[in-house]
ZADRENLO-794551 format. One record per residue (C-alpha): residue in three letters; x, y, z. Coordinates in steps of 0.001 Angstrom, whole numbers, always signed. Last residue first. Layout:
<nodes>
{node ALA,{X,Y,Z}} ...
</nodes>
This chain:
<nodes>
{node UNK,{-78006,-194746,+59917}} {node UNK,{-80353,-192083,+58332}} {node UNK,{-83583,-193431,+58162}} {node UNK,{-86227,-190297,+57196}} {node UNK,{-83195,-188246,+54841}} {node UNK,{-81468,-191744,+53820}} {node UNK,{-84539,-193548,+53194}} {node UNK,{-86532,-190565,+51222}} {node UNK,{-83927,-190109,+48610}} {node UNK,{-83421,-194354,+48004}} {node UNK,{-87175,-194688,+47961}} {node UNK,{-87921,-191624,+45486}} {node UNK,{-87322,-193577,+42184}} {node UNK,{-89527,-196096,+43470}} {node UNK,{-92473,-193807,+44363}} {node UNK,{-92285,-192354,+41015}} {node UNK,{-92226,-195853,+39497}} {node UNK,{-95638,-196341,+41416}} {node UNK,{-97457,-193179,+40273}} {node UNK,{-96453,-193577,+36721}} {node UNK,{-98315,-197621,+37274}} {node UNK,{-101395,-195703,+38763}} {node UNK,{-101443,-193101,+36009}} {node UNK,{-101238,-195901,+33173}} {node UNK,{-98849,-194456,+30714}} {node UNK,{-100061,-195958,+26791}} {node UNK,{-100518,-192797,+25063}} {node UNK,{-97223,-191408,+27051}} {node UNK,{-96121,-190021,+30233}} {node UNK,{-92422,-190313,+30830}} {node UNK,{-91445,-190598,+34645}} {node UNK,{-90007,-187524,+36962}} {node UNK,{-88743,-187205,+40482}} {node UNK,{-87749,-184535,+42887}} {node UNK,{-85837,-183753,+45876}} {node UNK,{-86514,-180937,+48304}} {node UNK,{-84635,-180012,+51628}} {node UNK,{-85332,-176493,+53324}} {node UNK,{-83655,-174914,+56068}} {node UNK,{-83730,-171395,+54514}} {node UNK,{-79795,-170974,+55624}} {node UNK,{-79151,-174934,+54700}} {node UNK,{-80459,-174756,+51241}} {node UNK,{-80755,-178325,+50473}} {node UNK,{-80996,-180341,+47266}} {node UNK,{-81172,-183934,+47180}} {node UNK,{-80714,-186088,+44089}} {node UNK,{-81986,-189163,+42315}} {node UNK,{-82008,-187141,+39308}} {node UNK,{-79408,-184458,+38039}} {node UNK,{-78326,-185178,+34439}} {node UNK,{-74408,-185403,+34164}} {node UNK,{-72047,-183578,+32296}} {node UNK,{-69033,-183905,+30890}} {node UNK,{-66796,-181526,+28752}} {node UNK,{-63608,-180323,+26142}} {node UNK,{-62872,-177480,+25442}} {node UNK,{-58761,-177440,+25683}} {node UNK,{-59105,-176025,+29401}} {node UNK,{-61525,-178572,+30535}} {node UNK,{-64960,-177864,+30690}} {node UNK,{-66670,-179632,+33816}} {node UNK,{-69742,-181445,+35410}} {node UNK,{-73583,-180591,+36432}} {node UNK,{-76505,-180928,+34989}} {node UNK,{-80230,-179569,+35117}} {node UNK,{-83354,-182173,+35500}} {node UNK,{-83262,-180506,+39402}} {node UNK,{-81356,-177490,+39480}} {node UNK,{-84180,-175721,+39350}} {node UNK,{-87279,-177253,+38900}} {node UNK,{-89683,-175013,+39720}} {node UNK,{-93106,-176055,+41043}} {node UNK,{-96093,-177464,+41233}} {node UNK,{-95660,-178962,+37591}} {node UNK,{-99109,-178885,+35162}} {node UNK,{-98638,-175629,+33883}} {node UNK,{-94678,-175545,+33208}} {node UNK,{-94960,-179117,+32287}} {node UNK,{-97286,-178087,+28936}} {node UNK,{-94645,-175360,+27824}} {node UNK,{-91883,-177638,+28045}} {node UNK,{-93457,-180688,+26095}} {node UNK,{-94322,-177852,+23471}} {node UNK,{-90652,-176748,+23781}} {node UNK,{-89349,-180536,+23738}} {node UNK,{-91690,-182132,+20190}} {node UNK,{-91116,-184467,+22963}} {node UNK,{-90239,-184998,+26040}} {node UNK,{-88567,-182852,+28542}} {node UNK,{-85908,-184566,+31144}} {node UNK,{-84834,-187164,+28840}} {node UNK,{-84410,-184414,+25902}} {node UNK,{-81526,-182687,+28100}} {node UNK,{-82486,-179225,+28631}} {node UNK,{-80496,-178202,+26379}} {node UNK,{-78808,-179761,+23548}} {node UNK,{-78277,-176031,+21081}} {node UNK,{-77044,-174448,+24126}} {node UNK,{-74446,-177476,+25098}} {node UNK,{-73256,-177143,+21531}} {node UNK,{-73076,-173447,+21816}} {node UNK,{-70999,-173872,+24873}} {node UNK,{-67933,-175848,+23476}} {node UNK,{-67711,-173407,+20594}} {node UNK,{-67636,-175133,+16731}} {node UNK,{-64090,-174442,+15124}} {node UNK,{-63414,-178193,+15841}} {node UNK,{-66070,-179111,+13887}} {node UNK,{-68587,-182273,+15687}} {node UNK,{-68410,-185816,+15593}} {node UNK,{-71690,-187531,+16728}} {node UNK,{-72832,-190084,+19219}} {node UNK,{-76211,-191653,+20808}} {node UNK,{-76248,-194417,+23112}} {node UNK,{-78889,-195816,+24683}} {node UNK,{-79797,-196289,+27943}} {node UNK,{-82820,-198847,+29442}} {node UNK,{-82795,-198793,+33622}} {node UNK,{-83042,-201420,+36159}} {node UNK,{-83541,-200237,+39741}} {node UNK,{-82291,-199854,+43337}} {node UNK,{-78649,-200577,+43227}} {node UNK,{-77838,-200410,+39461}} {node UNK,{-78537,-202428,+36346}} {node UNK,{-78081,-201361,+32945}} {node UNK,{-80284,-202806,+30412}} {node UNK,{-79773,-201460,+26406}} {node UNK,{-82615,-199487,+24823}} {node UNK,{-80364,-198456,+20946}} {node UNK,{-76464,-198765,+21781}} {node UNK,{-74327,-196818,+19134}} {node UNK,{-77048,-195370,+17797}} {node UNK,{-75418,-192805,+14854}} {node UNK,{-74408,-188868,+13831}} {node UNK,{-71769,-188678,+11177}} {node UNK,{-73745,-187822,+8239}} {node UNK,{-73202,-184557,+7991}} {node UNK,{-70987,-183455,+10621}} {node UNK,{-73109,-182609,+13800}} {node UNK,{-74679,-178999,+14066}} {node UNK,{-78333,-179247,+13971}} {node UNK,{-78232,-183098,+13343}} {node UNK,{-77384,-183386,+16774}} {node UNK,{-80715,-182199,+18154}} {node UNK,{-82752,-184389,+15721}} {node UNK,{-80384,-187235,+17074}} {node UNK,{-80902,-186184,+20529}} {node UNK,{-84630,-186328,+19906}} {node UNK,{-84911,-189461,+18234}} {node UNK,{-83380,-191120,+21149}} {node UNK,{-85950,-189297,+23126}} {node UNK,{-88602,-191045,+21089}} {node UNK,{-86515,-194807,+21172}} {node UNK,{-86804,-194371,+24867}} {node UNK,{-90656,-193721,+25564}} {node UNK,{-91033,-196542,+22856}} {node UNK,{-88356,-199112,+24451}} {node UNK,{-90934,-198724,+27844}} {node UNK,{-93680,-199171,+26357}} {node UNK,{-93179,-202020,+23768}} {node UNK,{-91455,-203753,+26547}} {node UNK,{-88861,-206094,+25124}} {node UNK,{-85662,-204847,+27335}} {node UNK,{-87847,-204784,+30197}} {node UNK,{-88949,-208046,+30624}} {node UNK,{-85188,-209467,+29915}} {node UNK,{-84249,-207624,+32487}} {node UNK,{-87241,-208551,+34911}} {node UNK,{-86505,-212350,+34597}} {node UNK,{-83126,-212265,+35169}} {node UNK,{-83893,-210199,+38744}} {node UNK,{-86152,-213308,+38801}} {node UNK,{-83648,-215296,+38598}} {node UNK,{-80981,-213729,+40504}} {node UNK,{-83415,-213360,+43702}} {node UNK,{-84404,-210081,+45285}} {node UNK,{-85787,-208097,+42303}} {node UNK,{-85158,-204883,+41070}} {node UNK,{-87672,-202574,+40032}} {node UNK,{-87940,-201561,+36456}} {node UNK,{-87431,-198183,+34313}} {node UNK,{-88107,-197403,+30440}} {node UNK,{-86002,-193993,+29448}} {node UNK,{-82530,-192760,+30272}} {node UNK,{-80644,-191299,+27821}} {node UNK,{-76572,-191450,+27129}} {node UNK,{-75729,-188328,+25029}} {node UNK,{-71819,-188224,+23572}} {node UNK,{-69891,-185767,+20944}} {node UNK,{-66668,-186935,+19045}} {node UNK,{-64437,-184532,+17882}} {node UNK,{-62096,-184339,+20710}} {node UNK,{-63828,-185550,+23943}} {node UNK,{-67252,-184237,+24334}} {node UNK,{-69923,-185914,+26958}} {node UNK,{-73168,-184954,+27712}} {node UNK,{-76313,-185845,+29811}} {node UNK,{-74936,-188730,+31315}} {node UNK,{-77515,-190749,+33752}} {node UNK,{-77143,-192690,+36985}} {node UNK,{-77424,-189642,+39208}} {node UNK,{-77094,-190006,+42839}} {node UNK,{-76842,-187223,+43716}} {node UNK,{-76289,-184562,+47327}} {node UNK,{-77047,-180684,+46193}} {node UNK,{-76325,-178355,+48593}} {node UNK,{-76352,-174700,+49687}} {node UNK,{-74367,-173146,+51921}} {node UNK,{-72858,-170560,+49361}} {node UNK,{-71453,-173572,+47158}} {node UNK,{-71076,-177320,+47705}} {node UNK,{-71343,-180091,+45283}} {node UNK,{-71472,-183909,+46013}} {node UNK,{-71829,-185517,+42764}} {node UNK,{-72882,-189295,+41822}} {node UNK,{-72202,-189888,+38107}} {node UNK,{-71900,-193973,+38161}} {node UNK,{-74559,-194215,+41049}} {node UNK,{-73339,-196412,+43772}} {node UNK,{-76828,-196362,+45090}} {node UNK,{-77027,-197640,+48644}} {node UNK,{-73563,-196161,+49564}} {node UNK,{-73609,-192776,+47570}} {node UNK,{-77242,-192496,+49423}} {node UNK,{-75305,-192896,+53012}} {node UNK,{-72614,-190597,+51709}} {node UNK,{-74527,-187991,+50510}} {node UNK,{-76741,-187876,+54074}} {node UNK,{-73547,-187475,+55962}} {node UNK,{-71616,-185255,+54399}} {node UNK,{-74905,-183055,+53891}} {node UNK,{-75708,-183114,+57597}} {node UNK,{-79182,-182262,+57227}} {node UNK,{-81614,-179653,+59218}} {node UNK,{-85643,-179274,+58488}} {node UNK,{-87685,-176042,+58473}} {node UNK,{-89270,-177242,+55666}} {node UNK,{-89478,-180789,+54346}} {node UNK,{-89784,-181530,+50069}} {node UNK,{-90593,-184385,+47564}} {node UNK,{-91180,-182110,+44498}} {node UNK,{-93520,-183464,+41089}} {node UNK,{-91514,-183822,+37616}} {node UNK,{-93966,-184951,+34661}} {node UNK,{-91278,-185860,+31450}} {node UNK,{-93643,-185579,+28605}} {node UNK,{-94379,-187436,+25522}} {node UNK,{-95803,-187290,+21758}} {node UNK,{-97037,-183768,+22148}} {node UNK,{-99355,-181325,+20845}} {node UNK,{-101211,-183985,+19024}} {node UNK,{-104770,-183421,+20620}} {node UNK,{-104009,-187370,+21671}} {node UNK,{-101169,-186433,+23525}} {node UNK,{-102480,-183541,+24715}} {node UNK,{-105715,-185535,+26740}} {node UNK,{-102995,-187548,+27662}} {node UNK,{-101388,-184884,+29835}} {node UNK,{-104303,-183753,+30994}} {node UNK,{-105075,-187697,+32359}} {node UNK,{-101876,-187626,+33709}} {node UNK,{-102179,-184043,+35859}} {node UNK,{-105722,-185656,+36931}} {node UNK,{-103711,-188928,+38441}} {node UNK,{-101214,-186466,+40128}} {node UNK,{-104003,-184365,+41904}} {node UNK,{-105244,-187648,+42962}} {node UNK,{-101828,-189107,+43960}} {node UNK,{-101294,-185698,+46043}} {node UNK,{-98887,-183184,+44626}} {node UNK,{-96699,-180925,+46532}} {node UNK,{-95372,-183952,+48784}} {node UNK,{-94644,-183968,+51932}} {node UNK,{-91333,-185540,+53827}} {node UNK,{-91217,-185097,+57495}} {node UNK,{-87251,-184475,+59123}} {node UNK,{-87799,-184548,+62554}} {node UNK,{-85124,-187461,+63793}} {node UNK,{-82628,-185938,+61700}} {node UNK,{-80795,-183664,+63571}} {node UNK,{-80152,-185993,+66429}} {node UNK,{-76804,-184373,+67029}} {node UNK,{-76371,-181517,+64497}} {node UNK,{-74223,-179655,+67090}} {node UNK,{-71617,-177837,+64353}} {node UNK,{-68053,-177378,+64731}} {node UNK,{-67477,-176914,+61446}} {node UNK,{-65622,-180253,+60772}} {node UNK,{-67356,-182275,+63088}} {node UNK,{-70854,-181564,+62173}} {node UNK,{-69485,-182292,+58648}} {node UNK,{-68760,-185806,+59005}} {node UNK,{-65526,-187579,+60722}} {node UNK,{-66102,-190853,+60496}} {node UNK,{-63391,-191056,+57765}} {node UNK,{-61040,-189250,+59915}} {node UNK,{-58519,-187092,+58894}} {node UNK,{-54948,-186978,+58769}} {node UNK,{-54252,-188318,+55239}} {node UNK,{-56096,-185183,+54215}} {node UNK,{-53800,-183108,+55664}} {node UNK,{-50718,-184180,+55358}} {node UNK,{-51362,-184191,+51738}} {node UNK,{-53259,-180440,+51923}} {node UNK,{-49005,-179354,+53444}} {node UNK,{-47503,-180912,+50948}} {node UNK,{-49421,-179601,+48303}} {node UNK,{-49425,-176388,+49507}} {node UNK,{-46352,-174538,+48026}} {node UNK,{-48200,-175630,+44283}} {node UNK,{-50320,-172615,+44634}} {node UNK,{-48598,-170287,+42398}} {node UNK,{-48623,-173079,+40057}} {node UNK,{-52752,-173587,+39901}} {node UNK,{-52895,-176922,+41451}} {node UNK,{-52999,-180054,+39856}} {node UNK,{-52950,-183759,+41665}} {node UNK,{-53080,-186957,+40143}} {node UNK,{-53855,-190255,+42557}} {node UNK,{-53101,-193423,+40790}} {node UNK,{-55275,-196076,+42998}} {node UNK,{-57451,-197012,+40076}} {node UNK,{-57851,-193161,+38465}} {node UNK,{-58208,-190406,+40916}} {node UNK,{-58188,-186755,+39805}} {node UNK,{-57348,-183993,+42419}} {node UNK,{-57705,-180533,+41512}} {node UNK,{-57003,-177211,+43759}} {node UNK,{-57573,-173634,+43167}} {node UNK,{-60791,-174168,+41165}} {node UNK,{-62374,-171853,+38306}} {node UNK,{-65833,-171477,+39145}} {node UNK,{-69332,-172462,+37134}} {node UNK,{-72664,-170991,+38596}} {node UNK,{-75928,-171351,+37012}} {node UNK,{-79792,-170650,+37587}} {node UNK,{-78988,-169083,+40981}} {node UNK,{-80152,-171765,+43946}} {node UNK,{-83930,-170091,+45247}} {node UNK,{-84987,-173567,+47091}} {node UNK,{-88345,-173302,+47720}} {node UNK,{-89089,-172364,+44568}} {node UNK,{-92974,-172285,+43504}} {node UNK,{-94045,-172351,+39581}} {node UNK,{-93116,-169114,+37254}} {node UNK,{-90525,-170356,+35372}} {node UNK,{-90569,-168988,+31643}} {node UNK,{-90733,-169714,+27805}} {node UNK,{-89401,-167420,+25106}} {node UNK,{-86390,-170537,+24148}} {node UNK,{-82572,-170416,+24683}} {node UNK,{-82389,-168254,+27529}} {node UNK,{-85984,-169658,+29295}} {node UNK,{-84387,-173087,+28781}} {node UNK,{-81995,-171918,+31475}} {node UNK,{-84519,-172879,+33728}} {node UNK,{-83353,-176717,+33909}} {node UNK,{-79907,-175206,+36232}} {node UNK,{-76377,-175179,+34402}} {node UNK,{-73797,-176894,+37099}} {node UNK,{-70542,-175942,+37796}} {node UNK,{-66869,-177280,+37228}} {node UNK,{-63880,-174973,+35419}} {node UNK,{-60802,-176472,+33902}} {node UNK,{-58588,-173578,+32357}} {node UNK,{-59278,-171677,+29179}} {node UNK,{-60351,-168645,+31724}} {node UNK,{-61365,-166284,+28471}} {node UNK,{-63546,-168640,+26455}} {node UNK,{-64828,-170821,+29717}} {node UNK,{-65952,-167060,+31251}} {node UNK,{-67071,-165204,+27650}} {node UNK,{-69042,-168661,+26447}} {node UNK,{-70729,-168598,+30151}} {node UNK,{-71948,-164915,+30025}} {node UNK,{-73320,-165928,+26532}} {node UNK,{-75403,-168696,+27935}} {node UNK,{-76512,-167355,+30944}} {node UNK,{-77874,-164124,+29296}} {node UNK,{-81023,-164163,+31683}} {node UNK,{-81112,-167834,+33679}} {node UNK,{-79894,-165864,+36697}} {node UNK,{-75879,-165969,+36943}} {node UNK,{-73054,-166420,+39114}} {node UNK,{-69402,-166517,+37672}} {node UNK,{-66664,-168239,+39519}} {node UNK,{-62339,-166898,+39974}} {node UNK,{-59928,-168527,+42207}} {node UNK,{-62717,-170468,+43422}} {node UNK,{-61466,-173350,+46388}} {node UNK,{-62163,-176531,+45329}} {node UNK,{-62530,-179506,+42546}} {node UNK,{-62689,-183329,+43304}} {node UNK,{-62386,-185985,+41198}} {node UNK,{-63369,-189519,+40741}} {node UNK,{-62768,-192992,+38639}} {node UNK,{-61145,-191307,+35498}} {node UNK,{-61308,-190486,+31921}} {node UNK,{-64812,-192924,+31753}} {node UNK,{-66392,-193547,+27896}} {node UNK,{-67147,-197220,+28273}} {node UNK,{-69031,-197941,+31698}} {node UNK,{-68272,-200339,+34448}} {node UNK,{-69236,-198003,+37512}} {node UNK,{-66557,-197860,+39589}} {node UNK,{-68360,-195516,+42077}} {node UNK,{-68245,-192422,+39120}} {node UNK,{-67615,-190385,+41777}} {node UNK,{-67648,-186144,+41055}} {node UNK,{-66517,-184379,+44198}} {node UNK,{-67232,-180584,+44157}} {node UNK,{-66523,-177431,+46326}} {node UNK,{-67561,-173946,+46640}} {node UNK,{-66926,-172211,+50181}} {node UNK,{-64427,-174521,+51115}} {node UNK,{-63919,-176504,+54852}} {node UNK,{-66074,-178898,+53556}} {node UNK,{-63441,-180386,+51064}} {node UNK,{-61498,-182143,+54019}} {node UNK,{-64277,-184424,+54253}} {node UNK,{-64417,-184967,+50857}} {node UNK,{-60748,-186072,+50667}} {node UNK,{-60898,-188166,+53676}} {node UNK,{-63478,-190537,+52311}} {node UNK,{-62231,-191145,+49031}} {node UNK,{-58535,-191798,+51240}} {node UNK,{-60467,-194580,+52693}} {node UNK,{-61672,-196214,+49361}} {node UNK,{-58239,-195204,+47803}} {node UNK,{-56276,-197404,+50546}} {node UNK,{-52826,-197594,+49370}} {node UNK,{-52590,-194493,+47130}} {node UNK,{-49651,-194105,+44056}} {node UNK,{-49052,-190158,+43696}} {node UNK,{-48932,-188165,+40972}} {node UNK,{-48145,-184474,+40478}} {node UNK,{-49213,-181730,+38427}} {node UNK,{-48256,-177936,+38502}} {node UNK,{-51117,-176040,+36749}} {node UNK,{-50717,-172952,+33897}} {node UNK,{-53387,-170353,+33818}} 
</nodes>
């Protein structure tokens, strides 16, 4: 479907940031990628924001895969959705069985109306032709808004005080958790696995948000470099994600896991300190260099022979709340080879599994509370030559606004050498930023 594109030179792109996800709300399905800045290598552009479904598809876990290679085969146009963790029961005979609060369909991709890239303070805009008429018109707009102006405003909604009740439980209790670590173990040393990512839910019923609101206040302590705001059918989810899943561009095929985590520090020096503390932990670099090993093993599957490689092997990367250890992994892939089958033969993302994975899967699916979902999924975008990103979803909320129900999640790697009380610690760090904004909201 062809697009019209224009580009515009913005003043005050911080501001007009702002406006343009406020103005967003008043879609059905909407979402606002932000990379905040974030100095990292393999960035097209700074943001973007997608709306208004001129076509979407909507799908349980059953078929996903092929019922997304027919849509982004036959559309050939940019479309952005999100593929939830439970599609592993398409690729592989396992199943979700464990408690959703949330019910979100396993994916849902749409074809948007309306585009608008940012890159510095160039401002590129591409509508669907027939559409172009409202340009103008959306311009005007957006420039007319507020930026205090949340979502309350926008629909009209009385959410005054809304916050003040919100009470945050968690479905597994630290000795629960410590007994889940110890089984864990007790599999590591069997030999069924070498590591497992153990995901326990953070979660308030009967409990109102405004999204706007809440997403901006973590976007602003975090600063993630693959935050998303996405919108569809009333539900939510709000991230902060520091983590790529997947990148193609071309040939050339990217995965950027996450493994080995620190706090950060108040002073320089002993921020210093912990960075260089991290980089040589044998625990930490081992729970990374096995996932590493994963991708690769994953790549190999389909890569060109010979062309997969470590182009960063358990380097630092500081953000707001923690320190993290990435590395790199690329390969170049055939051009014949479909965009979606590469994503099927990838996923779930090895950070969010362990490893051997479907053994790792298998084992989490007993010892979790409950389902995933879109949690450890991704989001992101094909665009119409095939190309895609994706991000892992951590450090996020989800919220179903009709069932009234918030739940965030978060995940460490258990290995030989996990500690249960240490596992339980970084699990209470990676939920700090989450549970401020919902419990403290300015």
């Amino acid at each position: 479907m062809k697009r019209t594109s224009i580009q515009f030179q913005v003043k005050d792109i911080s501001k007009f940031k702002k406006q343009l996800l406020i103005w967003a709300q008043q879609f059905e399905v909407a979402v606002w990628l932000d990379s905040n800045n974030y100095d990292q290598k393999y960035s097209n552009f700074d943001a973007v924001l997608a709306v208004d479904a001129v076509s979407k598809i909507e799908s349980s876990y059953k078929n996903a895969f092929s019922q997304l290679k027919k849509y982004q085969s036959e559309v050939k146009d940019y479309i952005f959705g999100y593929l939830g963790y439970d599609l592993k029961n398409d690729i592989e005979n396992l199943t979700s069985s464990n408690l959703d609060g949330l019910h979100f369909p396993d994916l849902l991709f749409f074809q948007p109306k309306k585009l608008f890239f940012i890159k510095g303070n160039t401002l590129e805009i591409k509508y669907i032709s027939a559409f172009e008429k409202e340009i103008e018109t959306d311009l005007k707009n957006i420039n007319q808004l507020q930026t205090i102006v949340t979502l309350s405003a926008v629909e009209g909604q009385n959410l005054v005080a809304v916050h003040r009740n919100i009470k945050i439980k968690l479905r597994i209790h630290k000795d629960d958790y410590y007994k889940k670590i110890n089984t864990i173990q007790h599999h590591i040393h069997r030999g069924d696995i070498y590591e497992a990512n153990f995901c326990q839910e953070f979660y308030s019923e009967n409990s109102v948000i405004d999204p706007v609101e809440v997403y901006q206040h973590l976007n602003e302590i975090s600063k993630a470099p693959f935050a998303t705001f996405f919108k569809f059918n009333n539900n939510y989810l709000l991230s902060a994600s520091p983590e790529r899943y997947l990148k193609k561009e071309g040939e050339i095929l990217i995965s950027q896991p996450i493994k080995g985590t620190e706090k950060r520090a108040t002073t320089k020096t002993a921020d210093e300190k912990l960075i260089a503390e991290l980089e040589q932990n044998p625990k930490e670099r081992a729970e990374n260099i096995m996932i590493v090993d994963l991708v690769r093993n994953d790549f190999s599957r389909f890569a060109v022979k010979g062309s997969v490689k470590v182009a960063e092997l358990c380097k630092v990367y500081t953000f707001e709340q923690v320190h993290q250890l990435i590395s790199t992994v690329s390969c170049s892939v055939k051009n014949e080879l479909h965009p979606v089958d590469i994503i099927q033969n990838t996923f779930p993302m090895g950070s969010m599994t362990g490893a051997p994975k479907i053994s790792a899967m298998k084992i989490m699916e007993e010892l979790e509370e409950t389902k995933r979902g879109l949690y450890s999924g991704a989001v992101g975008y094909f665009t119409p030559n095939g190309d895609f990103d994706f991000n892992v979803i951590i450090r996020s909320i989800l919220y179903n606004a009709p069932k009234k129900y918030i739940s965030f999640s978060v995940g460490g790697a258990i290995t030989a050498q996990s500690i249960p009380e240490k596992e339980y610690e970084e699990c209470l760090l990676k939920a700090k930023a989450m549970k401020q904004v919902l419990v403290n909201v300015k």
